[in-house]
C-alpha positions as CSV (number, residue, x, y, z in Angstrom):
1,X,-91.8,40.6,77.9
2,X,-89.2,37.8,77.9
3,X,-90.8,34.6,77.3
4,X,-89.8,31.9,79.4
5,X,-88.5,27.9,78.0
6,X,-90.9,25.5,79.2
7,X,-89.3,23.5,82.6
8,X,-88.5,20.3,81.6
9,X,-90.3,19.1,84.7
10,X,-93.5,19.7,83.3
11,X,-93.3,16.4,81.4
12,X,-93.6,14.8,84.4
13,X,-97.0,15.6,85.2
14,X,-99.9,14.4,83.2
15,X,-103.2,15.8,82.7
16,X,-106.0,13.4,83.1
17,X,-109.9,14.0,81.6
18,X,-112.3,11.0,82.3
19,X,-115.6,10.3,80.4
20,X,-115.0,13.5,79.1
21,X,-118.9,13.6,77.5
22,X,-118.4,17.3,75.2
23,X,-115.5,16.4,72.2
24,X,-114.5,20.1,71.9
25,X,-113.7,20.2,75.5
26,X,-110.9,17.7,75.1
27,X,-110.0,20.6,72.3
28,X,-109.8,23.5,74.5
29,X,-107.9,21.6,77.1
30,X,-105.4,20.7,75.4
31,X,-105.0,24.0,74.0
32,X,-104.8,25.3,77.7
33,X,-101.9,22.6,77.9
34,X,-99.8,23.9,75.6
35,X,-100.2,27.6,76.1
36,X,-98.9,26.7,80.3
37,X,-96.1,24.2,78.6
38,X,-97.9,20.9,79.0
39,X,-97.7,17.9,76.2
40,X,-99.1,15.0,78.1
41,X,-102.7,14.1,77.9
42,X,-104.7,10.8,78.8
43,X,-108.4,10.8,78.5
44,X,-110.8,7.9,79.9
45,X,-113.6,6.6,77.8
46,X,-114.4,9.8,76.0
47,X,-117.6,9.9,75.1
48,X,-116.7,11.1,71.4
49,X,-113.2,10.8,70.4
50,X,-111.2,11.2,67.8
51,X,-113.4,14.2,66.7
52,X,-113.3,17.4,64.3
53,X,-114.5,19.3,67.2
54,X,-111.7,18.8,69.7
55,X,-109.2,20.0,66.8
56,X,-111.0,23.0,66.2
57,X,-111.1,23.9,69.4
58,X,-107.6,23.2,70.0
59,X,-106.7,25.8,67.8
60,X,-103.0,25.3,66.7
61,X,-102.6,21.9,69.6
62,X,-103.2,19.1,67.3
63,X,-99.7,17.2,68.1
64,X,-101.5,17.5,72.1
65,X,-104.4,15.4,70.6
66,X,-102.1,13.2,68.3
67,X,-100.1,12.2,71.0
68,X,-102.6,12.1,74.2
69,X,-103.1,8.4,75.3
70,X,-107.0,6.9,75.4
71,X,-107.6,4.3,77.8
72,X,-110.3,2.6,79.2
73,X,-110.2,3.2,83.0
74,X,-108.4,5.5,85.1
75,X,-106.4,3.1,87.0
76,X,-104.1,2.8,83.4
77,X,-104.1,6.7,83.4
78,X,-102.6,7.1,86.6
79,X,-100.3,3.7,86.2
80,X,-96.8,4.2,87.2
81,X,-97.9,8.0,89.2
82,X,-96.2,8.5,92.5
83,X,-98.9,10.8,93.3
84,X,-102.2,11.5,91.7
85,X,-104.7,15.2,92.8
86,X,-108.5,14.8,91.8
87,X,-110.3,17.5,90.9
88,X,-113.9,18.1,92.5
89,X,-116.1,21.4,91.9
90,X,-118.3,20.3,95.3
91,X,-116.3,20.0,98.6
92,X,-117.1,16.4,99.7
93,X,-117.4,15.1,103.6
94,X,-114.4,12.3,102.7
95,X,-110.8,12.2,104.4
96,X,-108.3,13.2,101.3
97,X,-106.9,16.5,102.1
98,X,-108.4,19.3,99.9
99,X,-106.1,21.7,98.9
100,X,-106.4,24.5,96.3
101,X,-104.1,25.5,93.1
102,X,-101.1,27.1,94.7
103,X,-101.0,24.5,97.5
104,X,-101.5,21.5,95.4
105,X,-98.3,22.6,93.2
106,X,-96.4,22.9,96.2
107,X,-97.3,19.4,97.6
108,X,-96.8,17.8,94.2
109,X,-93.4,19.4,93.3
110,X,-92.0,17.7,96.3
111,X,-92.9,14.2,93.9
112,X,-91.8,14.8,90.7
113,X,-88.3,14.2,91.5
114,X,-89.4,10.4,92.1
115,X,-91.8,10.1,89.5
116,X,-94.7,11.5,87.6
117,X,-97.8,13.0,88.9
118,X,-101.4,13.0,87.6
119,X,-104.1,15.7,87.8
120,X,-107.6,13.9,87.5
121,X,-110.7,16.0,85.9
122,X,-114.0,14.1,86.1
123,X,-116.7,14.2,83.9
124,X,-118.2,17.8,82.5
125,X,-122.0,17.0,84.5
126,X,-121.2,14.5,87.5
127,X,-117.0,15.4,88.4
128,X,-115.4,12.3,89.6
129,X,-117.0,9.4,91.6
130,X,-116.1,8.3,95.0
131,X,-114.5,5.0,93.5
132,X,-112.2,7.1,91.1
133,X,-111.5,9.9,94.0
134,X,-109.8,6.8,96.0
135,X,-107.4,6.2,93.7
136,X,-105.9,10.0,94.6
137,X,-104.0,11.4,97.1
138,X,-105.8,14.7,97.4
139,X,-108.6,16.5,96.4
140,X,-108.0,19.5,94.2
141,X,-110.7,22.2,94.7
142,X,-110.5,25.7,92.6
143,X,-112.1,28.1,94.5
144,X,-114.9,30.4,92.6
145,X,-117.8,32.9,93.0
146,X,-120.3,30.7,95.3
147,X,-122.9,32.6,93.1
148,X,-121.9,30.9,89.5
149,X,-119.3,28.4,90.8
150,X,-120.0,26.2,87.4
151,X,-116.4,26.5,85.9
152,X,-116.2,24.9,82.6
153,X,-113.4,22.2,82.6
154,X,-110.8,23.4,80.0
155,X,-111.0,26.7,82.1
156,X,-109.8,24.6,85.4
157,X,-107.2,22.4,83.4
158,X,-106.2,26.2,82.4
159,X,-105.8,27.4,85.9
160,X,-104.0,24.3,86.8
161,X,-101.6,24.4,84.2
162,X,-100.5,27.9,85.0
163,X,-99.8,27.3,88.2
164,X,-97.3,24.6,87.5
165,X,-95.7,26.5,85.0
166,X,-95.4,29.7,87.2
167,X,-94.0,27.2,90.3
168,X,-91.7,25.7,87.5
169,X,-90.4,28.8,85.9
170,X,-89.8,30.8,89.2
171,X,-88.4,28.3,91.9
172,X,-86.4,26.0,88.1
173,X,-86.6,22.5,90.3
174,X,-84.6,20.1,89.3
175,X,-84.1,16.3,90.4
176,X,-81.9,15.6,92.6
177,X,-80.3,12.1,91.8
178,X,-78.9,9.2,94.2
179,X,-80.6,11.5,97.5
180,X,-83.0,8.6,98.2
181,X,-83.0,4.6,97.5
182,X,-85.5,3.5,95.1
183,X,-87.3,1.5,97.7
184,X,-87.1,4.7,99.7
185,X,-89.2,6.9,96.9
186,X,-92.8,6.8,96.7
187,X,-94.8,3.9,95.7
188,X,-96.5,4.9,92.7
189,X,-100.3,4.3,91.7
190,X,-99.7,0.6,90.0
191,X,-98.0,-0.4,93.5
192,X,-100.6,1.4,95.6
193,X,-103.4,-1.1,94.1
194,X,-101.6,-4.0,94.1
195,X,-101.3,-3.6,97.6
196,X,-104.9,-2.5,98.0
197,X,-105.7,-5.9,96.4
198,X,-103.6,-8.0,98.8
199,X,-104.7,-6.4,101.9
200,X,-108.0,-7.3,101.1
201,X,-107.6,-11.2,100.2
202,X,-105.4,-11.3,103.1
203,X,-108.5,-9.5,106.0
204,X,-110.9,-11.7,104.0
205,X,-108.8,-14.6,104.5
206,X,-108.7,-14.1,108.1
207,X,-112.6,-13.5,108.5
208,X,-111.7,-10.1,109.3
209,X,-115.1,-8.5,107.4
210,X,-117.6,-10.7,108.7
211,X,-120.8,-8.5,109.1
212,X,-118.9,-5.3,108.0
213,X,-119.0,-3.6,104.3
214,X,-115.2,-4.4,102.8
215,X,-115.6,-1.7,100.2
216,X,-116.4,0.8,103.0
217,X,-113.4,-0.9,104.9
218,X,-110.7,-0.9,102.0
219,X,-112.2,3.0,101.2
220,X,-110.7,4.2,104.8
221,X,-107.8,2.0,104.5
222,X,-107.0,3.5,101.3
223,X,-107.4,7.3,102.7
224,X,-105.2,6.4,105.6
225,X,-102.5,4.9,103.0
226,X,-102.6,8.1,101.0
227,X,-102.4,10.3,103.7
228,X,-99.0,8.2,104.6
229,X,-97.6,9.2,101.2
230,X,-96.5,5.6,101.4
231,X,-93.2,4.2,99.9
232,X,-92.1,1.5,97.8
233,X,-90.3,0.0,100.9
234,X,-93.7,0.4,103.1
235,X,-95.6,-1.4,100.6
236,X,-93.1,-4.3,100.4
237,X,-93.1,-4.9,104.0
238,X,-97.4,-4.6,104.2
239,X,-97.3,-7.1,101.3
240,X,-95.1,-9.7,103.2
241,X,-96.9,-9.0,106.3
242,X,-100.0,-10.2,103.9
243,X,-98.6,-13.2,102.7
244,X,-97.8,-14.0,106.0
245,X,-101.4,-14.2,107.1
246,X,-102.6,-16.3,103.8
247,X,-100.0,-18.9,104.5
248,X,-101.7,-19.1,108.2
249,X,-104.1,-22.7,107.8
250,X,-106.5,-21.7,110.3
251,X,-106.8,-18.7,110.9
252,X,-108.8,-17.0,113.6
């Protein structure tokens, strides 16, 4: 079988493990990363990291390890993303779209000609929390036996991976340059939660929570903003609108 040059698009997406609690399954994923193509790897407050465990299990993907990027909360992960998929084992009752594998490939090769993408895996016992599943634009869920649906997380990061390289390889996207205006691309992450910030000074400058929970507030906002795959230009005008409002004296 002919084998296939690894897409030079898949260094646009990044493969993201937080509070990652067993060291060897920072290993094995990363060995599933560079059997589907994949170099880039950022991990959130491992538990146990660096580790003799993880390069044993990587078996042969040291320079993975040795070049994947530690940092202490997800929101520096995912800094700079135009568009970031969660991973959850459980469906959850929230309003990010849940797609599986094949479909969230599709959705996120429409992005990586404006920027890189993230895929979030949460930790080995509790998955992601609500808090870190608002900072993505969709839910990623991998469909199993509903009789033994525990799927270990090197084994998802596998699936993911192959699905990207088998999009990659078969339909060889490229970028298209000069088809859009910066301002007209996607906002990525880093934007997204300045904006997220400002919105809420500027509702909490005008009174606007009063009896009502803001974090439960900002959580739907942030869904609806999402959803909106919102662009650079978008955010500009929101955060004008918001300076507007704090420069009001008395507002209502």
């Amino acid at each position: 079988m002919t084998q296939q040059a690894n897409p030079p698009l898949l260094n646009k997406i990044r493969i993201v493990m937080v509070n990652t609690s067993h060291p060897g399954n920072i290993g094995a994923a990363a060995r599933a990363m560079k059997n589907m193509g994949l170099t880039r790897l950022y991990l959130v407050e491992p538990k146990e990291y660096p580790s003799l465990e993880a390069i044993s299990r990587s078996v042969g993907a040291v320079d993975i390890l040795d070049a994947a990027v530690v940092v202490d909360d997800l929101s520096e992960a995912i800094s700079g993303c135009v568009w970031v998929a969660g991973t959850s084992a459980r469906l959850r009752t929230i309003e990010w779209p849940i797609l599986e594998p094949r479909e969230c490939v599709e959705n996120a090769l429409e992005k990586l000609g404006q920027g890189d993408i993230a895929i979030v895996f949460g930790n080995e016992t509790n998955g992601l929390t609500n808090e870190q599943m608002e900072k993505c634009n969709v839910l990623l869920h991998i469909p199993t036996n509903p009789e033994f649906s525990s799927l270990n997380i090197a084994a998802a990061v596998q699936v993911v991976c192959y699905e990207f390289r088998q999009a990659l390889v078969q339909v060889k996207t490229t970028m298209v340059k000069g088809s859009k205006h910066r301002y007209d691309t996607l906002a990525n992450a880093t934007q997204l939660e300045g904006m997220y910030g400002h919105i809420r000074e500027s509702l909490d400058h005008l009174g606007f929570f009063g009896s009502k929970n803001p974090d439960v507030m900002m959580r739907r906002l942030t869904g609806l903003f999402s959803r909106a795959e919102t662009t650079q230009r978008e955010v500009s005008i929101i955060r004008g609108i918001c300076s507007a409002i704090q420069g009001k004296k008395n507002p209502r």
